[in-house]
Structures are given as C-alpha cells and as structure tokens.
C-alpha positions in Angstrom: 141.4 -3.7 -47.7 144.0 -5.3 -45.7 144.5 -8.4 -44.8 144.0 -7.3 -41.2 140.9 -5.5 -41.7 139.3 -8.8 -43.8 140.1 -11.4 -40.9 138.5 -8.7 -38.7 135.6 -8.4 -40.8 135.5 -12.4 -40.7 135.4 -12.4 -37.1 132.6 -9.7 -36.4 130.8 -11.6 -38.9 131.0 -14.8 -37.4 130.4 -13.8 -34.1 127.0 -12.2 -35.2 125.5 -15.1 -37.3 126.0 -17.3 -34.0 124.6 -14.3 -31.8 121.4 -14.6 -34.3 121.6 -18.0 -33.8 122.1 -18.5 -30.3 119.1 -15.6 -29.7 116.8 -17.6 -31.9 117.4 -21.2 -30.3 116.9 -19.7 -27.3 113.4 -17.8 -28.2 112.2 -20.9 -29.7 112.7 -22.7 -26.1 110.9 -19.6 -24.0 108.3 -19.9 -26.9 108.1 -23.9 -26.4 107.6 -23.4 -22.6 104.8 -21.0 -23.4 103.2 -22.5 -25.6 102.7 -25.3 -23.0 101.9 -23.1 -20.2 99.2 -20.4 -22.7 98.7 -21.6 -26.1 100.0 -20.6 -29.4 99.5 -16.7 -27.7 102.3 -18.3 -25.5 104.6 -19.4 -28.0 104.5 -16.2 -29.4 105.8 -14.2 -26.0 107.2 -16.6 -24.8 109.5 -16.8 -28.3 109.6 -12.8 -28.5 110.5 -12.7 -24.7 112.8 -15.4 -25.0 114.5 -13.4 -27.8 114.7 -10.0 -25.9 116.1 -11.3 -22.7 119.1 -13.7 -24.1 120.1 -10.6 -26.5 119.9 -8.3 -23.4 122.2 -10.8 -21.1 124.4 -10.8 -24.1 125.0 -7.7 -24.3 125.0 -7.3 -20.5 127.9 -9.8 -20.2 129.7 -8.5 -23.4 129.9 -4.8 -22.8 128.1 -3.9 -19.4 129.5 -5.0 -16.4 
C-alpha cells in the first residue's frame, strides 16, 4: 500500500465513523421528540425515522443534486 492509498483509506474512514455518528445523534433527537409526542413506540420511529431521513439528506447533498 502506498502512502497515498493509506491517507485515503484514513479519510474514507473518518468521514464514515462521523457519518455513523452524526446519523445516530440525530435519530436519538427524532426519537426524543417521539417519545414525547407517542410513547416509547415513539422513540422507537421517531429514532429509526430520524435515522433514515438524515442518512438520506446526506447522501442527497453528497452525491445527488
């Protein structure tokens, strides 16, 4: 491996673990605002909602437009 193809690597790796993160923090506050509108049912969507939609408008804004 090059030294290149490492810092590369680095980079994609990076960029995902705060993509995971970002998605997460962001279900957890759709699943907060659901679980005060429904319930623990409503943390639940709201969390896997939350999740689906910020990955979506990432990926939207990344390669979509």
């Amino acid at each position: 491996m090059s030294g290149d193809r490492i810092v590369e690597f680095i980079e994609d790796w990076q960029t995902g673990f705060f993509l995971v993160l970002v998605v997460a923090g962001l279900g957890v506050v759709a699943g907060v605002a659901g679980l005060r509108l429904a319930g623990p049912p409503g943390f639940f969507a709201g969390f896997l909602g939350g999740v689906g939609l910020s990955f979506l408008a990432y990926s939207y804004l990344r390669y979509g437009r």
